[in-house]
N, C-alpha and C positions, 0 to 999 in steps of 0.2 A: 504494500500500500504506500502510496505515497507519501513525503511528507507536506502539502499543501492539503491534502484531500481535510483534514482536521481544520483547516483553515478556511477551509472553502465551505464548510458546515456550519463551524459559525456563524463566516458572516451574510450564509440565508438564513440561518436560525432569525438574528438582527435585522437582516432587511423585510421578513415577514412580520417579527412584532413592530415594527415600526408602522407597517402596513396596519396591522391590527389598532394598533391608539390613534394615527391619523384618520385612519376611517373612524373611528371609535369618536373622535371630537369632530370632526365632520357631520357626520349624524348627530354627536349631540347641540349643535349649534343649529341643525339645519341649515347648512351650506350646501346642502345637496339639492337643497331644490331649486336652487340659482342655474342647475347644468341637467335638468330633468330628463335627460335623453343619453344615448347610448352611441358609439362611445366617445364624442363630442355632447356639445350643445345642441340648442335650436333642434333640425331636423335632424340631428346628431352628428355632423358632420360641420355645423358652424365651432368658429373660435371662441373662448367666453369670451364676455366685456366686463365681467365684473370680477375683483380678487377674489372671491369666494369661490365663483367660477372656475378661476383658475387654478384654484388651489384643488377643486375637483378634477376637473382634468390630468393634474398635476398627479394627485394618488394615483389616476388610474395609469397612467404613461409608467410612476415609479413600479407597480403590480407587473405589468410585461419584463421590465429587468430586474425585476426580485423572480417572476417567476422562469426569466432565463435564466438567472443564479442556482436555482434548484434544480434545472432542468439539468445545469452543467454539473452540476454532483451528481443529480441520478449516472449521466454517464459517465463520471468517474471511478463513481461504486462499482459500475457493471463490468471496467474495465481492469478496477482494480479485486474485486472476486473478495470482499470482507467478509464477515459472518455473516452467518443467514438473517440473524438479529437486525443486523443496521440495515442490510439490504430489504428486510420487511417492514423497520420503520420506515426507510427514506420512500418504499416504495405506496405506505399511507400517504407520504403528503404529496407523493407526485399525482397521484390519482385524485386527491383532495384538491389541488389548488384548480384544475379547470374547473371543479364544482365552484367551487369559492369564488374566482369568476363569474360564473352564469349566475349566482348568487348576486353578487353586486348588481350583475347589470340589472338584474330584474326588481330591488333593491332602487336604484337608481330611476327607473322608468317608471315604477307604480308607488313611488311615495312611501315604500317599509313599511307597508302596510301589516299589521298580526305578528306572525311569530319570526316573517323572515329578518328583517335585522338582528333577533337573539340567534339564528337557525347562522346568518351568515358569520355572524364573532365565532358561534362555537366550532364552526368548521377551520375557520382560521388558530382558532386555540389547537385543535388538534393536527395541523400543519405545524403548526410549531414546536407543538408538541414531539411530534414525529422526527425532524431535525434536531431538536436538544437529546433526544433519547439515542439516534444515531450516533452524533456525536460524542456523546459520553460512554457508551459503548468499543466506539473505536478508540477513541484517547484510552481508555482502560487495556483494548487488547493492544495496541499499540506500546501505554508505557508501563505497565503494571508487572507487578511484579507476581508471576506466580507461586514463588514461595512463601509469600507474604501472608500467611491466612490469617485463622479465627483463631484468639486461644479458647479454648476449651474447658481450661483446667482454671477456676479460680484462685487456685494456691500459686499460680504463675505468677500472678498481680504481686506487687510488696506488700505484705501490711505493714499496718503501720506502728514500726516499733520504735524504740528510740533509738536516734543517731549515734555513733559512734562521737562526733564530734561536736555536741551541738553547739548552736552559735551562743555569743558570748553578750549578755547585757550591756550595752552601749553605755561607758560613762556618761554624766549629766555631768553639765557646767557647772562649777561653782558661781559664778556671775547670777544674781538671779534673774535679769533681764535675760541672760541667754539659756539659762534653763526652761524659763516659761517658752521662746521659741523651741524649744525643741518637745517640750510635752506638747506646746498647743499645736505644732504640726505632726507629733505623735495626734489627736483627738482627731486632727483634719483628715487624718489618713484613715482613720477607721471608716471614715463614710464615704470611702471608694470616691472622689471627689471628679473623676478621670472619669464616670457611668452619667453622671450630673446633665452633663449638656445636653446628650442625646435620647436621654429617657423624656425629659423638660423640654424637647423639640417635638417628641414623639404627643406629649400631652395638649403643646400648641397645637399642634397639626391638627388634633383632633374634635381643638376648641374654632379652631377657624373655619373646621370642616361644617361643623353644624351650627354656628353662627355667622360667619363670614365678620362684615363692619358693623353689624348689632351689638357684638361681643362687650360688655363691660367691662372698662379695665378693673374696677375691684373686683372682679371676676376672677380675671388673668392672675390678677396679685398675688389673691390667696389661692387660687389652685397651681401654680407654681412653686410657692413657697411652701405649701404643703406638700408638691411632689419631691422639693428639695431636703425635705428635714424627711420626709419618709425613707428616702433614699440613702440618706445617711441613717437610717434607724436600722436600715436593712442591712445596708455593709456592717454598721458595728456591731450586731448580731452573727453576722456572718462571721466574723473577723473571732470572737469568744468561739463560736463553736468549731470551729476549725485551725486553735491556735495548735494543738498536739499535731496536725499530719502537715501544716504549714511550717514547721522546723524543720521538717525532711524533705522539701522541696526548696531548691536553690532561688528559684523566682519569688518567693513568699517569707523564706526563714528570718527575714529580717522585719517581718511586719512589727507592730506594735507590742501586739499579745505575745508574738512569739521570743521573743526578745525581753518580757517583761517591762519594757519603759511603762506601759498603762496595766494595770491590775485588770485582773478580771471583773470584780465588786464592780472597780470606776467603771467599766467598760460597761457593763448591765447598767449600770446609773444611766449612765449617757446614754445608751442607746433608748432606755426607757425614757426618758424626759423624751429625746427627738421624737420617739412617737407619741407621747402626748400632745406637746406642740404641734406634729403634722396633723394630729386627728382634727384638731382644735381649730386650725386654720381650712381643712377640705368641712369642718361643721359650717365652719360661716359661711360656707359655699351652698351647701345643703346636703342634707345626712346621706343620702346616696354614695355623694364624693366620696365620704367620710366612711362608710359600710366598702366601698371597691380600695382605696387606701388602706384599710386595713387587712383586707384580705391580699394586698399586692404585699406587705408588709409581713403575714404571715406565712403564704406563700414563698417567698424566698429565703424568708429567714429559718423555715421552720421545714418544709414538704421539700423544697431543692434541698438548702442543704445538708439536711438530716434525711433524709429518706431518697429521692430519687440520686443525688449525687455521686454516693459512696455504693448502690446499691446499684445501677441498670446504665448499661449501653445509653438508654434512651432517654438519658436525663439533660441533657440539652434539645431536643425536641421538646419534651414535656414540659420543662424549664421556661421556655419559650413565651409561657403564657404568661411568665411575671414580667416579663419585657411589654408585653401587649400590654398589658393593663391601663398604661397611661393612657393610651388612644379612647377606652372607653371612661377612665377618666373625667380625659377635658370631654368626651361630648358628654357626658353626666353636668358637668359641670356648667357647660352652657344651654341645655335643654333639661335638665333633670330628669334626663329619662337613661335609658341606652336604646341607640336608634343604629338602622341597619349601614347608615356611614363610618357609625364608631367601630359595629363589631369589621366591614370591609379594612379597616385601618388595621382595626388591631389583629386582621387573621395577616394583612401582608408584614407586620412585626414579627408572628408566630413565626411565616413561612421563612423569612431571611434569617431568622438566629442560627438555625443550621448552618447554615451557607457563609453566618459569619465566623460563629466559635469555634467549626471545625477546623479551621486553619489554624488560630490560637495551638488547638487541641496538636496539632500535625508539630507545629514551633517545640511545643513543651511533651514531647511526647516521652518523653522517659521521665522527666519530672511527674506527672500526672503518674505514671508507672512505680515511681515509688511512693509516693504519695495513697496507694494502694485504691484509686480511682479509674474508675471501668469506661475510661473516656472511649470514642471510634477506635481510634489508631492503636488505642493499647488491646482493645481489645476483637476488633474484626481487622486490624491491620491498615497500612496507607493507601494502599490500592484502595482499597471498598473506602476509605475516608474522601478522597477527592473523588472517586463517584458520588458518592453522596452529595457532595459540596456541588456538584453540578445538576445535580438531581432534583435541591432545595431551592439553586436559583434559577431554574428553570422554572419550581412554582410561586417564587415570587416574584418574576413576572407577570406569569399570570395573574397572581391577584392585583399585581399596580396596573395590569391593564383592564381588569374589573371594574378599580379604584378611578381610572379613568372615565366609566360612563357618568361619573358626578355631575351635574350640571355644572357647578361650581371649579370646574377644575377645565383647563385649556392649555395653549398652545404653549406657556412656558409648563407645565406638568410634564405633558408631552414630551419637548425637547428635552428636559432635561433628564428624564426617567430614559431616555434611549441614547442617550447620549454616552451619562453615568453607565448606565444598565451594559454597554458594551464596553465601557476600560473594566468594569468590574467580569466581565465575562471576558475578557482576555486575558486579567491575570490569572482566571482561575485556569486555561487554558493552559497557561505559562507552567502553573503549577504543577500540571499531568508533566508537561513536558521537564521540566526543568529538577522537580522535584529537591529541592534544598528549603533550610531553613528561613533564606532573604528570600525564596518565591512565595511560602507560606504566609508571612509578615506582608508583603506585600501586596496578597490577596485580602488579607485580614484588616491592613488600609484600605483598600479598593472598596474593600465592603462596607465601611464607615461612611467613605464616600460618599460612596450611593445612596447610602439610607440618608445620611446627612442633608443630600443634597436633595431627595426627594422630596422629605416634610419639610425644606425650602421652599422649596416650588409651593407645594400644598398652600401653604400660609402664602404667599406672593399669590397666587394667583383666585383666592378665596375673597383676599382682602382689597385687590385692584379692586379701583371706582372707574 
């Protein structure tokens, strides 16, 4: 097999969802009925005169070389003789995308009338579908390793005993000015300070989703400030129960707890006052906030990392949902209710923490291995981990291009979800290939990115006047 052919999968994977959200905000704006005819205007064979027009014609001109792009991978596969697997995917969406055509045109000429607009997305989700599954497929037999398997055996894992050497309690200044810096940035460390921005981006996005410029800034204030003192309640809970296998891992042995600079007593203290403050601040918002903050707050503190962590493969999946929560969150927050834009938000949080931790999980993988935790990689191996990693963000595409039929959301959402959405799908590309600890990290950036840059967009484009 060649080495383009991976490359050339890609980027139909990309050129099809882009197809899918530009169609996707086209229909939602109704620009399509500025070009009501097939596959021009007028009697279907005029120019548009209007940008909206054009911007119709324009999808469909892009849909002919996205779907020569596919057309050239089917004959690449054929040529190049892959498994039966990819050559059944690729050969789903080569079959698919003339539908998916005929679909628009008809879509195009009769106004999307019923079910065909949902009938023409989901043919395009499974086009693309088709292409992500191919390509991950091939990347895998291409660079994987087949020694690489499952452990089997749980006594493989390290428990977790104590170190031969463990680390050493950090003098304190005699100065008291510079002791207080160094406790007070011991306290600032326990609430993971570095999770802050993008969970409190994630709870924005959600409050702009279901408000847009209605929103309240005392609204914003206190549900912010509540999702910041939560989130420190969370880590410094985290931080207590996980200071005994946090000694045995070289990324962590220097935390607070582990190291003893803050007591465990202090450490319950503090983390108990933050969540009473955080509850106190999501109250003034209204008790919902205040009922989903605390179950975000027990949820991580308590089900990750006591129970799903140390115990299942699938504790970043399931983990997942404590990320999500701010999304439902802010839309509590701004509606009091949970509305079906909050839980869209918070399933495409679910679907990307895969897609993101597992690269962390690739970076740190012996660490997490003594640490005596059942992350992917220690335990189904690298191979089956950067599968997965492309497996995860192939569905969170999907949901941001779900997230896309919002009214409320356009053409900077769009661009910048595909834009993002492809450096983030080439590192992880890079990954198969390159397979090192600087490809890992750099997928694990990539993925911040993205996210980052999504519930960007979300809030810009909720809040244009």
């Amino acid at each position: 097999m060649t080495d383009r052919f991976p490359g050339l999968l890609a980027a139909s994977a990309m050129g099809v969802y882009l197809l899918l959200l530009v169609g996707t905000t086209i229909a939602v704006t109704d620009a399509v009925e500025t070009c009501a005819a097939w596959p021009a205007c007028g009697d279907g064979l005029t120019l548009p005169t209007t940008t909206a027009g054009a911007l119709v014609v324009g999808h469909r001109l892009a849909a002919v070389v996205v779907g020569l792009l596919v057309l050239t991978a089917g004959v690449a596969a054929w040529r190049a003789s892959p498994s039966r697997r990819v050559r059944v995917a690729l050969g789903v969406s080569l079959v698919c995308y003339p539908a998916q055509a005929a679909l628009g045109a008809v879509v195009a000429t009769t106004g999307g009338a019923g079910f065909l607009p949902a009938a023409h997305l989901l043919v395009g989700m499974v086009i693309f579908g088709g292409l992500v599954a191919a390509l991950a497929w091939t990347l895998e037999a291409e660079t994987g390793d087949p020694t690489d398997g499952p452990v089997t055996d749980p006594d493989a894992l390290a428990p977790p005993e104590a170190p031969d050497d463990p680390p050493e309690r950090p003098s304190l200044p005699d100065d008291p000015l510079a002791r207080f810096r160094v406790v007070a940035g011991a306290y600032l460390r326990l609430t993971k300070p570095r999770l802050m921005w993008l969970l409190c981006l994630v709870a924005s996005a959600g409050m702009a989703l279901a408000a847009g410029t209605a929103l309240a800034p005392r609204t914003v204030v206190l549900t912010l400030l509540g999702g910041v003192l939560s989130i420190g309640a969370s880590g410094t809970f985290n931080h207590v129960l996980e200071r005994d296998v946090d000694r045995r891992m070289a990324r962590t042995n220097d935390r607070p707890l582990a190291t003893d600079v803050v007591s465990v007593r202090n450490a319950l203290a503090f983390g108990g006052l933050l969540t009473v403050a955080s509850l106190a601040a999501f109250a003034a918002v209204n008790l919902l906030v205040a009922v989903l903050g605390l179950v975000a707050i027990v949820f991580y503190s308590v089900i990750y990392t006591l129970i799903l962590k140390p115990n299942t493969v699938q504790n970043t999946v399931i983990g997942g949902a404590a990320g999500a929560l701010p999304a439902l969150i802010g839309w509590a927050a701004a509606t009091g209710e949970i509305g079906l834009g909050g839980v869209v938000l918070a399933t495409v949080i679910f679907l990307w923490t895969p897609a993101h931790f597992y690269n962390l999980a690739l970076a740190y993988k012996d660490d997490y291995a003594r640490g005596g935790f059942p992350m992917m990689p220690v335990v189904r191996g690298e191979t089956e981990t950067r599968k997965h990693i492309l497996w995860w963000l192939g569905a969170t595409f999907v949901g941001a291009g779900v997230l896309a039929t919002w009214d409320a959301l356009g053409w900077v959402y769009v661009l910048t979800t595909v834009a993002l959405g492809a450096a983030f799908l080439w590192a992880v590309v890079r990954l198969h290939v390159d397979r090192t600890e600087s490809a890992a990290f750099r997928a694990f950036h990539a993925s911040n990115a993205y996210l980052g840059a999504l519930l960007i967009a979300v809030v810009v484009d909720t809040l244009a006047v």
